[in-house]
C-alpha positions in Angstrom: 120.3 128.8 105.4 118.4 127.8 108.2 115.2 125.2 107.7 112.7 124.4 110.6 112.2 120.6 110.2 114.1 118.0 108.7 111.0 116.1 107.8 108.6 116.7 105.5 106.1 115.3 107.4 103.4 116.8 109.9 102.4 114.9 113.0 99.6 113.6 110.8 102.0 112.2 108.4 100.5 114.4 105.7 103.1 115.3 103.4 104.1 118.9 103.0 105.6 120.4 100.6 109.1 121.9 100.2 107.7 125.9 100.2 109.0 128.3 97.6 110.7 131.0 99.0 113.5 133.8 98.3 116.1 130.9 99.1 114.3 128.3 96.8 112.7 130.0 93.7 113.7 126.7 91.7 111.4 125.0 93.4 108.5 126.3 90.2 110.6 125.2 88.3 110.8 121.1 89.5 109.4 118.4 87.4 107.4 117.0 90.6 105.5 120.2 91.6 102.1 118.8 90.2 103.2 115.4 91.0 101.4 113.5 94.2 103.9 113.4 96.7 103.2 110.3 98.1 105.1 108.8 95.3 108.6 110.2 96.5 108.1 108.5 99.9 107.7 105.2 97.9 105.9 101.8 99.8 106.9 99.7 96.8 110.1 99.4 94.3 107.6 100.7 91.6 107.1 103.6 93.1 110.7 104.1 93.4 111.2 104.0 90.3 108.2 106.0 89.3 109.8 109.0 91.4 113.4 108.7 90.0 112.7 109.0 86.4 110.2 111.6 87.5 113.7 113.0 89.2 115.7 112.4 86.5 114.1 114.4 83.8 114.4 117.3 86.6 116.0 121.1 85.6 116.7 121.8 89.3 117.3 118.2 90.5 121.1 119.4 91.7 118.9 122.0 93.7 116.9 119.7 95.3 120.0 117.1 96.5 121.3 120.6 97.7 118.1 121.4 99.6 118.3 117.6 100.9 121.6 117.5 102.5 121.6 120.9 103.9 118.1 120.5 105.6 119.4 117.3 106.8 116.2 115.6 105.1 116.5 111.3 106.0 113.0 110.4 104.2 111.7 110.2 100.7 113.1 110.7 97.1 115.1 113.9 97.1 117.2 115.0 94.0 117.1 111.7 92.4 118.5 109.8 95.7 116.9 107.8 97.7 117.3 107.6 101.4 119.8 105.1 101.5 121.8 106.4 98.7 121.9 109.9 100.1 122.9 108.2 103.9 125.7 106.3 102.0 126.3 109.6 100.7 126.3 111.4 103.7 129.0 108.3 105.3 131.1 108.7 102.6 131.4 112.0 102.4 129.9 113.3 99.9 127.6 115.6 101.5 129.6 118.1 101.0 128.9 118.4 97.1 125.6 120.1 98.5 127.8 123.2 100.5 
C-alpha cells in the first residue's frame, strides 16, 4: 500500500479525514466517522480520554493501528494509541503487528 502523506493535516492545519477507498472499506464501519476529529488530536488529557473510549468501543480499531503504522502516521489518536504509545511501539518493535 502506498499513502501520500503521513499527516492528516493540510497546511491549514484543518483536519482531514482518513478517505475510504478499495484498500480501506472499514473505514464506514469506525466508531469515530461522525465524531469531530479534533478530539483525536487531543489539547487536554480529557480529550484523551474522550477519543480512546471512543476507540475502544471500535469494530475496526485493529484496522486503524494497521492504517497508522503502515502510513507512518506520528499525530493524533489512531487505533486506540496515542502518539507516544504507538512511538514506544514503533522503538520496541512492535510495529510489525501492523504488516
Amino acid at each position: 500500500m502506498t499513502y501520500q502523506s503521513t499527516d492528516t493535516r493540510s497546511s491549514g492545519s484543518e483536519i482531514l479525514p482518513v478517505p475510504i477507498t478499495e484498500e480501506r472499506p472499514w473505514v464506514v464501519f469506525s466508531a469515530c466517522r461522525d465524531k469531530d476529529a479534533d478530539i483525536f488530536f487531543p489539547e487536554s488529557r480529557g480529550q484523551e480520554k474522550e477519543a480512546l473510549a471512543i476507540c475502544a468501543t471500535c469494530p475496526v480499531q485493529y484496522d486503524c493501528l494497521e492504517y497508522a503504522f503502515e502510513a507512518d502516521i506520528r499525530f493524533g489518536i489512531w487505533g486506540g494509541m496515542t502518539e507516544k504509545q504507538r512511538r514506544r511501539a514503533v522503538r520496541r518493535g512492535a510495529g510489525a503487528i501492523a504488516s
